[in-house]
Structures are given as C-alpha cells and as structure tokens.
mmCIF file of the N, C-alpha and C atoms, coordinates in Angstrom:
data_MODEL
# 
_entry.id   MODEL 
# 
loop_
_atom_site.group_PDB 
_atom_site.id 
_atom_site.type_symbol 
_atom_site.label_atom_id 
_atom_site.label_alt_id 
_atom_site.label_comp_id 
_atom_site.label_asym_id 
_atom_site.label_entity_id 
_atom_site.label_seq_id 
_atom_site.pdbx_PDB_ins_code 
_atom_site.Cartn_x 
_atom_site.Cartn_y 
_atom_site.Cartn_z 
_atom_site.occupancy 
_atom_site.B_iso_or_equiv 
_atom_site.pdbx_formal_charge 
_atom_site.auth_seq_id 
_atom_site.auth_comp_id 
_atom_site.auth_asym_id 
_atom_site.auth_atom_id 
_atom_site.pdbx_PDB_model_num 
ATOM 1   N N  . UNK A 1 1  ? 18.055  -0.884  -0.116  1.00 0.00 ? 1  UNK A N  1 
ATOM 2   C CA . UNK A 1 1  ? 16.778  -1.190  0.494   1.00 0.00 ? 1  UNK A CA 1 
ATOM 3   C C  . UNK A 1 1  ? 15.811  -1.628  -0.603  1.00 0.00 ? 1  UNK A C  1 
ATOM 4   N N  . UNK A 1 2  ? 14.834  -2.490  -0.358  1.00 0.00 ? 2  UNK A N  1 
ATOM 5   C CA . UNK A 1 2  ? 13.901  -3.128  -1.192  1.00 0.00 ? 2  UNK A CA 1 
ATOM 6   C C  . UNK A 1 2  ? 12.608  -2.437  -1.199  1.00 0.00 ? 2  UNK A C  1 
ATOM 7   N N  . UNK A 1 3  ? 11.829  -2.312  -2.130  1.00 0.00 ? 3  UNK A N  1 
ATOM 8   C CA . UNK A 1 3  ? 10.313  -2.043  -1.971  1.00 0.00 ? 3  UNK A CA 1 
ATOM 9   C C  . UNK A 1 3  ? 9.626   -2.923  -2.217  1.00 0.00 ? 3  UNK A C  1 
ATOM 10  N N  . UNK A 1 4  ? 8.313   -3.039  -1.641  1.00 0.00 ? 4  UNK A N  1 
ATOM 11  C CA . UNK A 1 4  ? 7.608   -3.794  -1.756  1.00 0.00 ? 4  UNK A CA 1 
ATOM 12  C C  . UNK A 1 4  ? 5.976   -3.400  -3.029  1.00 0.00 ? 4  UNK A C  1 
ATOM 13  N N  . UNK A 1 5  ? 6.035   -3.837  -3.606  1.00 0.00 ? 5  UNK A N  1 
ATOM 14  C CA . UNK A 1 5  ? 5.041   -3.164  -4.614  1.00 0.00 ? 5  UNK A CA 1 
ATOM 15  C C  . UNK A 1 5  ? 3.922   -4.214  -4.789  1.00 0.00 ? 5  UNK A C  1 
ATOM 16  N N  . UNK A 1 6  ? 2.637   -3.948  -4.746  1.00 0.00 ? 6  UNK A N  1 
ATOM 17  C CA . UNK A 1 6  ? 1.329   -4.635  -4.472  1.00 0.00 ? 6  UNK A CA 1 
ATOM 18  C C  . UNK A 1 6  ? 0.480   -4.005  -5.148  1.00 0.00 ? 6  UNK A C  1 
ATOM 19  N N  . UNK A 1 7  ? -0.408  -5.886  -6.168  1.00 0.00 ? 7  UNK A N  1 
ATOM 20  C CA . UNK A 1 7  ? -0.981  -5.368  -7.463  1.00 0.00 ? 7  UNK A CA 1 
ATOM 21  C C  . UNK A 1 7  ? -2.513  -5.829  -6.509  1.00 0.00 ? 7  UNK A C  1 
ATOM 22  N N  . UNK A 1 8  ? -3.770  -5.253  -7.042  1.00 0.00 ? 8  UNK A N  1 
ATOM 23  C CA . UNK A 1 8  ? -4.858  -6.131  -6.990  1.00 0.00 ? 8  UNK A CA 1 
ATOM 24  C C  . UNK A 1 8  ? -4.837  -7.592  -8.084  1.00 0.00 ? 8  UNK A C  1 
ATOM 25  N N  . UNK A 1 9  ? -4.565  -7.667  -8.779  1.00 0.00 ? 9  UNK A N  1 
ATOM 26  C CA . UNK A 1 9  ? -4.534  -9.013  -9.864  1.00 0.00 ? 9  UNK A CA 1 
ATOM 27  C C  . UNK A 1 9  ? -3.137  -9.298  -9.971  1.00 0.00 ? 9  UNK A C  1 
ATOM 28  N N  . UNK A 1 10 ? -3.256  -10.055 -11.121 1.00 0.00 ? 10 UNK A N  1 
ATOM 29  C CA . UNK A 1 10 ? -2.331  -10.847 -11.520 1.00 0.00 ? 10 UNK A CA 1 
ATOM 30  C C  . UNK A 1 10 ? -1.338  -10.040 -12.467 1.00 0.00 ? 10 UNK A C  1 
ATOM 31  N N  . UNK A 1 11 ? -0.459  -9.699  -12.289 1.00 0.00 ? 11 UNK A N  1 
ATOM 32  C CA . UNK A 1 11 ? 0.457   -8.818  -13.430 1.00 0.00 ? 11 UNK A CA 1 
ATOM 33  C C  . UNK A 1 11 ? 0.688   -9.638  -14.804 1.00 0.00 ? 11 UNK A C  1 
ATOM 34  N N  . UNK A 1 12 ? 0.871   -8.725  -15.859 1.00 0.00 ? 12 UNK A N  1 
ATOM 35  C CA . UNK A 1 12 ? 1.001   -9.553  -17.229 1.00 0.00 ? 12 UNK A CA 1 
ATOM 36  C C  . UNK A 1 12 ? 1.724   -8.322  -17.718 1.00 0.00 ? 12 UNK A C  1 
ATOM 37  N N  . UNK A 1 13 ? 3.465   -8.446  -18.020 1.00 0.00 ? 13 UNK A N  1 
ATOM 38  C CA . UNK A 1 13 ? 4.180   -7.949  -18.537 1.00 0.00 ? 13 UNK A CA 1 
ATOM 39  C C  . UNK A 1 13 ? 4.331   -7.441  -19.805 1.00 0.00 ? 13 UNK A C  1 
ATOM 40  N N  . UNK A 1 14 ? 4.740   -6.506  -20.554 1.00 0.00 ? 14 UNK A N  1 
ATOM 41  C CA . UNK A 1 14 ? 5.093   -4.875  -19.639 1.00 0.00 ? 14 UNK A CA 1 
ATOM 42  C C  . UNK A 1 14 ? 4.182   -3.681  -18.999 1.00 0.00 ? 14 UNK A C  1 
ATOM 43  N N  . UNK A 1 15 ? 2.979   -4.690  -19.354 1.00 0.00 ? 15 UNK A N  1 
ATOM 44  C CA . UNK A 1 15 ? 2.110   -3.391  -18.482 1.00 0.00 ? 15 UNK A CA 1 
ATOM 45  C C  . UNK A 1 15 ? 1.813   -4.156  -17.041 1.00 0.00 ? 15 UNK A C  1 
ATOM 46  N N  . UNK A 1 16 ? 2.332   -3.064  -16.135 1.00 0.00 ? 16 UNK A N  1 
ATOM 47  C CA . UNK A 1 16 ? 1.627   -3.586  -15.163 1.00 0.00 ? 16 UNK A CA 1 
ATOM 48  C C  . UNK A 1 16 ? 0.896   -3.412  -14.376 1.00 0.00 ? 16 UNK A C  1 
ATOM 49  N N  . UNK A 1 17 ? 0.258   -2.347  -15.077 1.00 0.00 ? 17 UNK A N  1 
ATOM 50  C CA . UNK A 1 17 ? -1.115  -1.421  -14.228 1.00 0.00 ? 17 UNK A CA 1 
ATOM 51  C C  . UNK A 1 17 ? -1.026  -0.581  -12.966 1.00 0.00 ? 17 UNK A C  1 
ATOM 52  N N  . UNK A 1 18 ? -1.739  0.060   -12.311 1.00 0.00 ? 18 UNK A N  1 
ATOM 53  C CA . UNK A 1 18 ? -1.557  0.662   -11.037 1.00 0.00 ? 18 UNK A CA 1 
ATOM 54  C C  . UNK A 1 18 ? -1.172  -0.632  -9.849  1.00 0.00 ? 18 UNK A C  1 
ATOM 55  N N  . UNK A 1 19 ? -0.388  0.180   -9.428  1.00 0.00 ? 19 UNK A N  1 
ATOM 56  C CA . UNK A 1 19 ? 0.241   -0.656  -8.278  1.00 0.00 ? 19 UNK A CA 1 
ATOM 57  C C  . UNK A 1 19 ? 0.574   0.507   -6.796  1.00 0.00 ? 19 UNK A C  1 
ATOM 58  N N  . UNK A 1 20 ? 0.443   -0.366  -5.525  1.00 0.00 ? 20 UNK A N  1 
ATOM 59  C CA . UNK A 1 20 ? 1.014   0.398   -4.250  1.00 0.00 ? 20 UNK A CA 1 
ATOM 60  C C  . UNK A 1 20 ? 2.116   -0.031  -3.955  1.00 0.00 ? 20 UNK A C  1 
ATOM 61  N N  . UNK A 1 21 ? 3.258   1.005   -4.160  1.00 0.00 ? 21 UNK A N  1 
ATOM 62  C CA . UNK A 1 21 ? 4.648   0.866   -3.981  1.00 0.00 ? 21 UNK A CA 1 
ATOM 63  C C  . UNK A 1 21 ? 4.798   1.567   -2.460  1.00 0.00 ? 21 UNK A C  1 
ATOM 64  N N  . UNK A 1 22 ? 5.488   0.179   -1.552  1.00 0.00 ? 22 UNK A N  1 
ATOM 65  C CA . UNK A 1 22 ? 5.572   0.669   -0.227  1.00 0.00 ? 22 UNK A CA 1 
ATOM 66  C C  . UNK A 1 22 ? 7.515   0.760   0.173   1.00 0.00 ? 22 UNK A C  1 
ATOM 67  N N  . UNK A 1 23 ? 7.891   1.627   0.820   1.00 0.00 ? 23 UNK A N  1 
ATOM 68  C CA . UNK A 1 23 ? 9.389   2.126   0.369   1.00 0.00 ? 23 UNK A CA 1 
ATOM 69  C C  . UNK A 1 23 ? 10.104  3.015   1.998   1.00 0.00 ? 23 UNK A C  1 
ATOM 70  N N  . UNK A 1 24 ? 10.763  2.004   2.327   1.00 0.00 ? 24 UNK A N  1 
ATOM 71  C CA . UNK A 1 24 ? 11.308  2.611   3.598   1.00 0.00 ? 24 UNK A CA 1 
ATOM 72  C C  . UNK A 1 24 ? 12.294  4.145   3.289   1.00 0.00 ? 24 UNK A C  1 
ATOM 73  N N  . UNK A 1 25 ? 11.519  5.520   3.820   1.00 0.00 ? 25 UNK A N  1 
ATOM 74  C CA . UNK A 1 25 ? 12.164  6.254   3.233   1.00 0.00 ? 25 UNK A CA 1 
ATOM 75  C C  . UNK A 1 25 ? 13.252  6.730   4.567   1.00 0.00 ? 25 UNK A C  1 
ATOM 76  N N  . UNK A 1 26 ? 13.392  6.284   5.733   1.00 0.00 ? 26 UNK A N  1 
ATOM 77  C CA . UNK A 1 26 ? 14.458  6.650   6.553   1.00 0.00 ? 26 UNK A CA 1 
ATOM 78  C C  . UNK A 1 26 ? 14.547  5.551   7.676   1.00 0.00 ? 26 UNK A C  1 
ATOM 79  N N  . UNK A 1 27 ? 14.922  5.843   8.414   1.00 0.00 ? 27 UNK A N  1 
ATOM 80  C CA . UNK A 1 27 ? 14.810  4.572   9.323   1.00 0.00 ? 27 UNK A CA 1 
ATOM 81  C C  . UNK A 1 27 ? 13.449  4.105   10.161  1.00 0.00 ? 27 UNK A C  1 
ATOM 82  N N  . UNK A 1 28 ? 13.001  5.377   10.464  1.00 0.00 ? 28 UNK A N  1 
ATOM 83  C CA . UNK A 1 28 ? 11.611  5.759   11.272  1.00 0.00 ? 28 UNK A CA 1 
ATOM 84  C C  . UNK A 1 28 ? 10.268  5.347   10.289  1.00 0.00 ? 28 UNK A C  1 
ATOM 85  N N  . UNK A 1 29 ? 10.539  5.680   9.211   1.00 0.00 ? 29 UNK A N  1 
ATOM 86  C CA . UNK A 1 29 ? 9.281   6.392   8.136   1.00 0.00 ? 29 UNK A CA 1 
ATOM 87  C C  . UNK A 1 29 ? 8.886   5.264   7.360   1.00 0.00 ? 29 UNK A C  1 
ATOM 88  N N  . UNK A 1 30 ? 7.921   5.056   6.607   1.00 0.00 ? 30 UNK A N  1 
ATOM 89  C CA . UNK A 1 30 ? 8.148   3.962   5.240   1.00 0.00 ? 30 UNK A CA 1 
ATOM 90  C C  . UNK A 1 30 ? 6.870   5.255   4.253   1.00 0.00 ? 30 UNK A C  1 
ATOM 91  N N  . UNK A 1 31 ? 6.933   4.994   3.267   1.00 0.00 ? 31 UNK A N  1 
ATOM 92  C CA . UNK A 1 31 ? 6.309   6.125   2.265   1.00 0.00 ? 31 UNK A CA 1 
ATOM 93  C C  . UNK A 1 31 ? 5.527   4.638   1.348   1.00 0.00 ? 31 UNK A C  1 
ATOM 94  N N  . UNK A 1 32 ? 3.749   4.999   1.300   1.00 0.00 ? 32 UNK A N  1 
ATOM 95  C CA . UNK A 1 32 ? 2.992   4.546   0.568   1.00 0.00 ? 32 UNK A CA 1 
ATOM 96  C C  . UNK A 1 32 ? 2.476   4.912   -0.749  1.00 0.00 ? 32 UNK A C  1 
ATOM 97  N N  . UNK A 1 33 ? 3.175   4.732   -1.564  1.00 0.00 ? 33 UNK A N  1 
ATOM 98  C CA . UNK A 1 33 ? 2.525   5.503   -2.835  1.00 0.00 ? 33 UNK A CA 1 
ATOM 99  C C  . UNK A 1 33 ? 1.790   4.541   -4.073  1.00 0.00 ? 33 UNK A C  1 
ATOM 100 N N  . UNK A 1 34 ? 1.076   5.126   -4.498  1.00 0.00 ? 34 UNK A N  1 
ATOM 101 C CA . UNK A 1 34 ? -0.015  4.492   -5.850  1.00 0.00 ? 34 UNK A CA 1 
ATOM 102 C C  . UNK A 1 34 ? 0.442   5.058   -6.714  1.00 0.00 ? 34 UNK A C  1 
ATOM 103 N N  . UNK A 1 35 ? 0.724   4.336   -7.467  1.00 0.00 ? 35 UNK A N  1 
ATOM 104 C CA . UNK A 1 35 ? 1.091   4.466   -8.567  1.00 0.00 ? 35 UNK A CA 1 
ATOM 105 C C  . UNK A 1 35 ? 0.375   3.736   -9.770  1.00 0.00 ? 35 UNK A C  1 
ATOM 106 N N  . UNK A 1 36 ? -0.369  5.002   -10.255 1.00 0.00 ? 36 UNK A N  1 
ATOM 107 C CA . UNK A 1 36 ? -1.550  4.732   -11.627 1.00 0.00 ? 36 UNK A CA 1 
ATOM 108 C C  . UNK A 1 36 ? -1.185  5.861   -12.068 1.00 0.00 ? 36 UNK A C  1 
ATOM 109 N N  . UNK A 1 37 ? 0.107   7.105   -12.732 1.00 0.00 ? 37 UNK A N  1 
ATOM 110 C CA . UNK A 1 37 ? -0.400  7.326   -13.504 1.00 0.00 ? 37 UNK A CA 1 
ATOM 111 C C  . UNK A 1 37 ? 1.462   7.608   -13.723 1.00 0.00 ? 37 UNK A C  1 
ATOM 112 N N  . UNK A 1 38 ? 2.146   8.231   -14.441 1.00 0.00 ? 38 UNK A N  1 
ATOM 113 C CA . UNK A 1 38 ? 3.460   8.525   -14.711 1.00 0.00 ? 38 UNK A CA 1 
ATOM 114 C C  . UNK A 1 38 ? 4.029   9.881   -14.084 1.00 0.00 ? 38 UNK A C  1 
ATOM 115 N N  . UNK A 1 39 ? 2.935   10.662  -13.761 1.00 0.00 ? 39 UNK A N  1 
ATOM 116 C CA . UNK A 1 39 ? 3.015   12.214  -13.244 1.00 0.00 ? 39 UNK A CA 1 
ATOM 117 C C  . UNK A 1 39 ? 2.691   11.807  -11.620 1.00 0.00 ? 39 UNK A C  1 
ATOM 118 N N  . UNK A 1 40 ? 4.115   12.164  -11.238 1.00 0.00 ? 40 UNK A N  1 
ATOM 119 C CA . UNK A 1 40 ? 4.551   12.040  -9.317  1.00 0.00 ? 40 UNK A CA 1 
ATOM 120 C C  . UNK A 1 40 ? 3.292   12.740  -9.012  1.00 0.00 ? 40 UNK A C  1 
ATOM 121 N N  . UNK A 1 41 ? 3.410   14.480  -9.501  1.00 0.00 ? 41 UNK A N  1 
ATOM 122 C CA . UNK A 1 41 ? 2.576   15.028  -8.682  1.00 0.00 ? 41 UNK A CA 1 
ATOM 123 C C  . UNK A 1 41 ? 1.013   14.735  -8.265  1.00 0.00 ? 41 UNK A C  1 
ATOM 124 N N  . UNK A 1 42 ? 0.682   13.444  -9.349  1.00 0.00 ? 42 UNK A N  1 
ATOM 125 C CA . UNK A 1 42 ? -0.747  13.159  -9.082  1.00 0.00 ? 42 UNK A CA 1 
ATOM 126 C C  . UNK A 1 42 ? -1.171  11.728  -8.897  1.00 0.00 ? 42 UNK A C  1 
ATOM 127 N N  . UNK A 1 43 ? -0.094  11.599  -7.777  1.00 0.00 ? 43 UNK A N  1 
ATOM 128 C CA . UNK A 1 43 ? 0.355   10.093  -7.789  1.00 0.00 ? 43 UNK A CA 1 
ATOM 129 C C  . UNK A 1 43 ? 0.051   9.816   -6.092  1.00 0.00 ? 43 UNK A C  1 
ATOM 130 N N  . UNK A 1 44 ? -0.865  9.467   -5.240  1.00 0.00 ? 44 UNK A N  1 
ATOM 131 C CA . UNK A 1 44 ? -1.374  9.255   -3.804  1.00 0.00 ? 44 UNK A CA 1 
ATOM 132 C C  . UNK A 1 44 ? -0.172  8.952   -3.099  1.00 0.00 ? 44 UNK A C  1 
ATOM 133 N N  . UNK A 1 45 ? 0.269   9.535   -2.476  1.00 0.00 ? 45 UNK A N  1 
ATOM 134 C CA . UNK A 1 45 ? 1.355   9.321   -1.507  1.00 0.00 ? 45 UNK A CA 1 
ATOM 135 C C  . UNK A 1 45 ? 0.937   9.873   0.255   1.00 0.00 ? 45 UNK A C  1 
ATOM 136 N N  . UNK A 1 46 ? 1.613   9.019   1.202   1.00 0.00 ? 46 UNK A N  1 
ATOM 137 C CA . UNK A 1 46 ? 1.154   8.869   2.463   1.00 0.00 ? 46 UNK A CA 1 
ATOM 138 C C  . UNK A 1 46 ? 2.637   8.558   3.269   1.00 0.00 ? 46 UNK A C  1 
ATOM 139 N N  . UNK A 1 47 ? 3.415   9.527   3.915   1.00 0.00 ? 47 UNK A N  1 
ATOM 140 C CA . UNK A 1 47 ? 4.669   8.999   4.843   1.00 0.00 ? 47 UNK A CA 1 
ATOM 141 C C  . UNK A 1 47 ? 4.041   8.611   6.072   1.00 0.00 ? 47 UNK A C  1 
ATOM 142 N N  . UNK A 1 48 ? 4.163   7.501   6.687   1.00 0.00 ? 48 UNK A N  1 
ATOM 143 C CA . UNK A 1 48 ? 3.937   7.056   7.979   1.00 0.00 ? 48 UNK A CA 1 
ATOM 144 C C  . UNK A 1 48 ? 5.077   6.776   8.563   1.00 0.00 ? 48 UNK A C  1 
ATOM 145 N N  . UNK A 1 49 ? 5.101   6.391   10.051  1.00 0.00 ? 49 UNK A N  1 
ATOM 146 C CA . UNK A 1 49 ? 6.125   6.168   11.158  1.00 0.00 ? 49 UNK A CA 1 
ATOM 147 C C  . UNK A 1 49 ? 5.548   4.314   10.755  1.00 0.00 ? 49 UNK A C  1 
ATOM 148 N N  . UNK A 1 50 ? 6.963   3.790   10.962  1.00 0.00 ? 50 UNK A N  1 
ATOM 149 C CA . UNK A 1 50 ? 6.717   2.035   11.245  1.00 0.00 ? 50 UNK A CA 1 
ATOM 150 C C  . UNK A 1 50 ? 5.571   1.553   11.891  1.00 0.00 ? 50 UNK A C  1 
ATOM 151 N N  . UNK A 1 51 ? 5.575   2.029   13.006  1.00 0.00 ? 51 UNK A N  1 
ATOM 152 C CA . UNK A 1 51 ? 4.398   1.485   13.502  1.00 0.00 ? 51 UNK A CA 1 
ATOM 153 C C  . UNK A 1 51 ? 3.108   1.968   13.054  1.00 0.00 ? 51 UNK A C  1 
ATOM 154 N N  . UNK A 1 52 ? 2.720   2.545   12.602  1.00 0.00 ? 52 UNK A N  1 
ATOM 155 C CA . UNK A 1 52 ? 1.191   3.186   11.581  1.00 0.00 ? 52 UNK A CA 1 
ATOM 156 C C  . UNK A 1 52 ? 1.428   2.222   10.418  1.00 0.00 ? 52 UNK A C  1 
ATOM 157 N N  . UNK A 1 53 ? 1.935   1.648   9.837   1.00 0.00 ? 53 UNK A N  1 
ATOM 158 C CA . UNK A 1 53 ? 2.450   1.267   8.489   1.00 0.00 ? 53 UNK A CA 1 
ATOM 159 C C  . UNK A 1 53 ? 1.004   -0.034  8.393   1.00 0.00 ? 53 UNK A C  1 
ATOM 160 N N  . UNK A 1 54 ? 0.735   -0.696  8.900   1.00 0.00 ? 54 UNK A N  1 
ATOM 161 C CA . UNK A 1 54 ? -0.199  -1.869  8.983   1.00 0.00 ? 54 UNK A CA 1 
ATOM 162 C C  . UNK A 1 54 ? -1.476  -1.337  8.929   1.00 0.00 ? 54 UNK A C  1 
ATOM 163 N N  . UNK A 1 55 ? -1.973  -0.012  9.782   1.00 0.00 ? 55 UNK A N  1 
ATOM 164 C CA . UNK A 1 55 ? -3.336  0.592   9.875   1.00 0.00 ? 55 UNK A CA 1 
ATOM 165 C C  . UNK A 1 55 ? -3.839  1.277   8.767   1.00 0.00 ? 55 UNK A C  1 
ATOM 166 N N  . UNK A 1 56 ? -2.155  1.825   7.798   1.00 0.00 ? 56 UNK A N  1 
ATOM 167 C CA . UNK A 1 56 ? -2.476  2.615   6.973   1.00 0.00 ? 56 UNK A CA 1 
ATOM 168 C C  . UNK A 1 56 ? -2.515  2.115   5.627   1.00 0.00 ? 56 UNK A C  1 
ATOM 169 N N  . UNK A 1 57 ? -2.366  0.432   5.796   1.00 0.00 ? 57 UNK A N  1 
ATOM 170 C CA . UNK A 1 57 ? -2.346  -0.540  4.179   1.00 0.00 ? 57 UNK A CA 1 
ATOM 171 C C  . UNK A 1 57 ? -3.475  -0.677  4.499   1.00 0.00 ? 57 UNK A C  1 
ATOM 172 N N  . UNK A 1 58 ? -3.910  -1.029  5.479   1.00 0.00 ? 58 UNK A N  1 
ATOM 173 C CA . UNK A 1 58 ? -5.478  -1.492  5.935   1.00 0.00 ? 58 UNK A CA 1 
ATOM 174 C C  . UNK A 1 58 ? -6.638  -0.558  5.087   1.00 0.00 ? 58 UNK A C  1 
ATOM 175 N N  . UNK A 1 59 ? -6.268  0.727   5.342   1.00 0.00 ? 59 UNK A N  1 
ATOM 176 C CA . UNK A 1 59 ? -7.036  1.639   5.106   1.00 0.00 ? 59 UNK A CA 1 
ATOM 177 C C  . UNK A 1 59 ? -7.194  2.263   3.838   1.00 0.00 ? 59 UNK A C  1 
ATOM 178 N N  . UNK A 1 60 ? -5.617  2.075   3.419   1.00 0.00 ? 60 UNK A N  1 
ATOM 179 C CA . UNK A 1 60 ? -5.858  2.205   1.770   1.00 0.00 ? 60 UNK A CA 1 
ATOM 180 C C  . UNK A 1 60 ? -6.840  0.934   1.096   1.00 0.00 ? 60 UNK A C  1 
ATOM 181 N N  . UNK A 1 61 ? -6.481  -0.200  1.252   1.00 0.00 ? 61 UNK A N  1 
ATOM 182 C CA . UNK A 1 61 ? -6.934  -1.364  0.778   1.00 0.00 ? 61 UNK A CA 1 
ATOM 183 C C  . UNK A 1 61 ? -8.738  -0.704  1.038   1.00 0.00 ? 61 UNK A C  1 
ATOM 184 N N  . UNK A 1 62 ? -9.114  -0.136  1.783   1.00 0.00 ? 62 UNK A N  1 
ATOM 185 C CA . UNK A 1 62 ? -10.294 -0.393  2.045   1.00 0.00 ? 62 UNK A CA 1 
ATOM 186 C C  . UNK A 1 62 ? -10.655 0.864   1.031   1.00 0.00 ? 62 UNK A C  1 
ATOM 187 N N  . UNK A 1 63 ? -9.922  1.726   1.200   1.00 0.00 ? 63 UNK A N  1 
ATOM 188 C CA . UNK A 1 63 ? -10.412 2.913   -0.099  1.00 0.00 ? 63 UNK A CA 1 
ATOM 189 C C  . UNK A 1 63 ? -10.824 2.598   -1.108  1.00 0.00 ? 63 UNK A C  1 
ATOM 190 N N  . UNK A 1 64 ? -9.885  1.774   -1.715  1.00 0.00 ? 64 UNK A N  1 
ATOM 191 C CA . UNK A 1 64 ? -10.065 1.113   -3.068  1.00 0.00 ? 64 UNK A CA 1 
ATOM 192 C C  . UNK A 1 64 ? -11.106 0.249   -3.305  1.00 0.00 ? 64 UNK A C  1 
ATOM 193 N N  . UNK A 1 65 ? -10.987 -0.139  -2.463  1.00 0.00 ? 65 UNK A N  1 
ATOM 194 C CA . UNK A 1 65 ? -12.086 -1.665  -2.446  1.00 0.00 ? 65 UNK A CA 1 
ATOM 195 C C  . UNK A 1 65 ? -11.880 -2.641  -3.115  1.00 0.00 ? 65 UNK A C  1 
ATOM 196 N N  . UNK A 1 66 ? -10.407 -2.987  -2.517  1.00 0.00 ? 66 UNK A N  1 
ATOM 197 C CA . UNK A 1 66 ? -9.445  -4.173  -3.177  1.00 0.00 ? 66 UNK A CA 1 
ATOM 198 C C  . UNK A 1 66 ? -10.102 -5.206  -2.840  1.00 0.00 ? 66 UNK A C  1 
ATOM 199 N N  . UNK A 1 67 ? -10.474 -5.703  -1.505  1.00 0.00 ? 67 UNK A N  1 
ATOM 200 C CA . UNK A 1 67 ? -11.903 -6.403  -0.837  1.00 0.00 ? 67 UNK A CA 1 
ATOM 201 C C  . UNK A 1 67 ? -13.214 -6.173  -0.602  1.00 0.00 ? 67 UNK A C  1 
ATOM 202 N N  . UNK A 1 68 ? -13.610 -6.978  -1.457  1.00 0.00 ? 68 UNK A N  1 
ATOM 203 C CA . UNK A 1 68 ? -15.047 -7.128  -1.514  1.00 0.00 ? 68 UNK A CA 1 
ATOM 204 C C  . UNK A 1 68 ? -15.638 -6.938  0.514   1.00 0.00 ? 68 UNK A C  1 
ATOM 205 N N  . UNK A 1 69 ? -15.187 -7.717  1.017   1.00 0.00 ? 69 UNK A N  1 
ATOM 206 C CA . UNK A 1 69 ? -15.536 -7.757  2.973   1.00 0.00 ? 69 UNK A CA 1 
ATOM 207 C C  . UNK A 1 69 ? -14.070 -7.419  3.470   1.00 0.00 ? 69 UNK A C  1 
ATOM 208 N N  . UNK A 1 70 ? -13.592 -6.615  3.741   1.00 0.00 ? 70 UNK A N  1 
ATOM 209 C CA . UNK A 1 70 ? -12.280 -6.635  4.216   1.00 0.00 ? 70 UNK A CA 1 
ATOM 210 C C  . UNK A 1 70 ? -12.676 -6.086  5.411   1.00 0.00 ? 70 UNK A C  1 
ATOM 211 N N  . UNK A 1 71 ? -12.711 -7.245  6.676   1.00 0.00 ? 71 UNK A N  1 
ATOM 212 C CA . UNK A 1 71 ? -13.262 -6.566  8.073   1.00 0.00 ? 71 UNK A CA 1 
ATOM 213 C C  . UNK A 1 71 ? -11.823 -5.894  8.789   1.00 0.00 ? 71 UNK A C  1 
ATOM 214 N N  . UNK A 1 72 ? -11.462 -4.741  8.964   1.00 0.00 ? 72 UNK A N  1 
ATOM 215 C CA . UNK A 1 72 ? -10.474 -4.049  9.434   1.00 0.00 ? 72 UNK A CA 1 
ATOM 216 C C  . UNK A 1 72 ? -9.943  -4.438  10.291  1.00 0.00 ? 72 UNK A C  1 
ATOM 217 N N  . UNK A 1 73 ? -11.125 -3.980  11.703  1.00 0.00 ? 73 UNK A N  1 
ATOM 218 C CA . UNK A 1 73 ? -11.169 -5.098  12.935  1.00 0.00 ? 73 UNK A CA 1 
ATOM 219 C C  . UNK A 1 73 ? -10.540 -6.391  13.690  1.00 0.00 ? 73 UNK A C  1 
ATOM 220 N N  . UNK A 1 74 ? -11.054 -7.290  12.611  1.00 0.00 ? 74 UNK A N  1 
ATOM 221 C CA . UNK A 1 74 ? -10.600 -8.291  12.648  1.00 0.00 ? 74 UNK A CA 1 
ATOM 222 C C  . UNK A 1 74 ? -9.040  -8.851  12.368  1.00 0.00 ? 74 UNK A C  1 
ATOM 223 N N  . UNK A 1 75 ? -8.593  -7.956  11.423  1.00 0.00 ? 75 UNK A N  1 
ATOM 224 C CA . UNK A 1 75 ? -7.026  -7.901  10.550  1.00 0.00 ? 75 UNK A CA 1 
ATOM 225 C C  . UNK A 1 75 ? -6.493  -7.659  11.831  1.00 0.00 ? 75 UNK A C  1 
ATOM 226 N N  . UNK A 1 76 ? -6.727  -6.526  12.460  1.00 0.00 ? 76 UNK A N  1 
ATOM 227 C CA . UNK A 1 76 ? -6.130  -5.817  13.616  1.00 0.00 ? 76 UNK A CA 1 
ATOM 228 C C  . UNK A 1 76 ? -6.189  -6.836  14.717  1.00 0.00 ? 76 UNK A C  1 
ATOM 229 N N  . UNK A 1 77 ? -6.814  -7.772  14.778  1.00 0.00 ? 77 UNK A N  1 
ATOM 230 C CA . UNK A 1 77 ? -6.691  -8.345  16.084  1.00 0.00 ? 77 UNK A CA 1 
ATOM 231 C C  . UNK A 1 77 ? -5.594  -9.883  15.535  1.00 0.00 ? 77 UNK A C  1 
ATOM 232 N N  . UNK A 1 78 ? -5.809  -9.656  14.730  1.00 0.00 ? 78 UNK A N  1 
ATOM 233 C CA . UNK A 1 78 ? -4.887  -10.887 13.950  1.00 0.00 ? 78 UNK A CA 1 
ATOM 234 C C  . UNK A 1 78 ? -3.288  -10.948 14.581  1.00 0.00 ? 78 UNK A C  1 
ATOM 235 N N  . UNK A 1 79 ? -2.973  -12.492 14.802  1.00 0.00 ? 79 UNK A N  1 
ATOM 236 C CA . UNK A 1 79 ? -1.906  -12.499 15.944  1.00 0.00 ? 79 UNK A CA 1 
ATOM 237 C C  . UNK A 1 79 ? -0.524  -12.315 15.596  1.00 0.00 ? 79 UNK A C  1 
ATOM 238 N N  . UNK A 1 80 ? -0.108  -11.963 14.301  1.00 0.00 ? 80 UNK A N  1 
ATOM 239 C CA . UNK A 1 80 ? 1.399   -11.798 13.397  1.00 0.00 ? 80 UNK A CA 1 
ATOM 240 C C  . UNK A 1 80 ? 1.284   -9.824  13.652  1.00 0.00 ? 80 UNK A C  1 
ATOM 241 N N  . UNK A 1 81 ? 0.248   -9.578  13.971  1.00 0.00 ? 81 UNK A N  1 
ATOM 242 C CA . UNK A 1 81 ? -0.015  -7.658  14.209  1.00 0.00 ? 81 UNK A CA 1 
ATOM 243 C C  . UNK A 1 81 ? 0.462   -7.456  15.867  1.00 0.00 ? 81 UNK A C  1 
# 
C-alpha cells in the first residue's frame, strides 16, 4: 500500500521538513499523521473511517493555516466530493 505525504512548500532534499503523512491503516480506516518531529509519541495523529477522510484533511489544513482563505464550505460542495 502507498502513502500519500503532503508538504506546504516546495521540498528541497534531504531535509524535508514537516509533512502530513496520510496511510491506509486497514481496509475501513486511513491514519493522518504530522510529522515535524522524529519522536512518534509527539507526532499529531488522527485514525478516521474512509469516508471522514476529506472533512478531516479539510480541517487539519485549516489548523495550520496552510491557506491563507481556505473556505471549507465551499471544498465540501465541490463536485469530485
């Protein structure tokens, strides 16, 4: 199985800064984790069911404030959702 791992910028090798590593952990589940620091235990992690998986990138993204306007709302009504 593949993960999907998502930077705010542009990566520049071998560092590649904090990143959200998204990771199907069973068939049902996918597991969201941030990864900024080398220590698991203090590392943001979130298991969701498939279908939560879209509400809950949404919502991280908005924690961070990866977007400057990131209207939630609007994502959600978006027609590939």
């Amino acid at each position: 199985m593949w993960d999907l791992c998502v930077v705010q910028s542009e990566v520049s090798y071998p560092d590649v800064g904090p990143y959200l590593r998204i990771s199907a952990v069973s068939d049902a589940d996918l597991e969201f984790r941030y990864i900024d620091t080398a220590f698991v235990d203090r590392q943001w992690v979130r298991v969701v069911p498939w279908d939560a998986a879209w509400d809950r990138l949404l919502v991280f993204l908005e924690q961070l404030h990866w977007f400057a306007d990131l209207d939630r709302q609007s994502l959600l009504r978006h027609p590939l959702v």
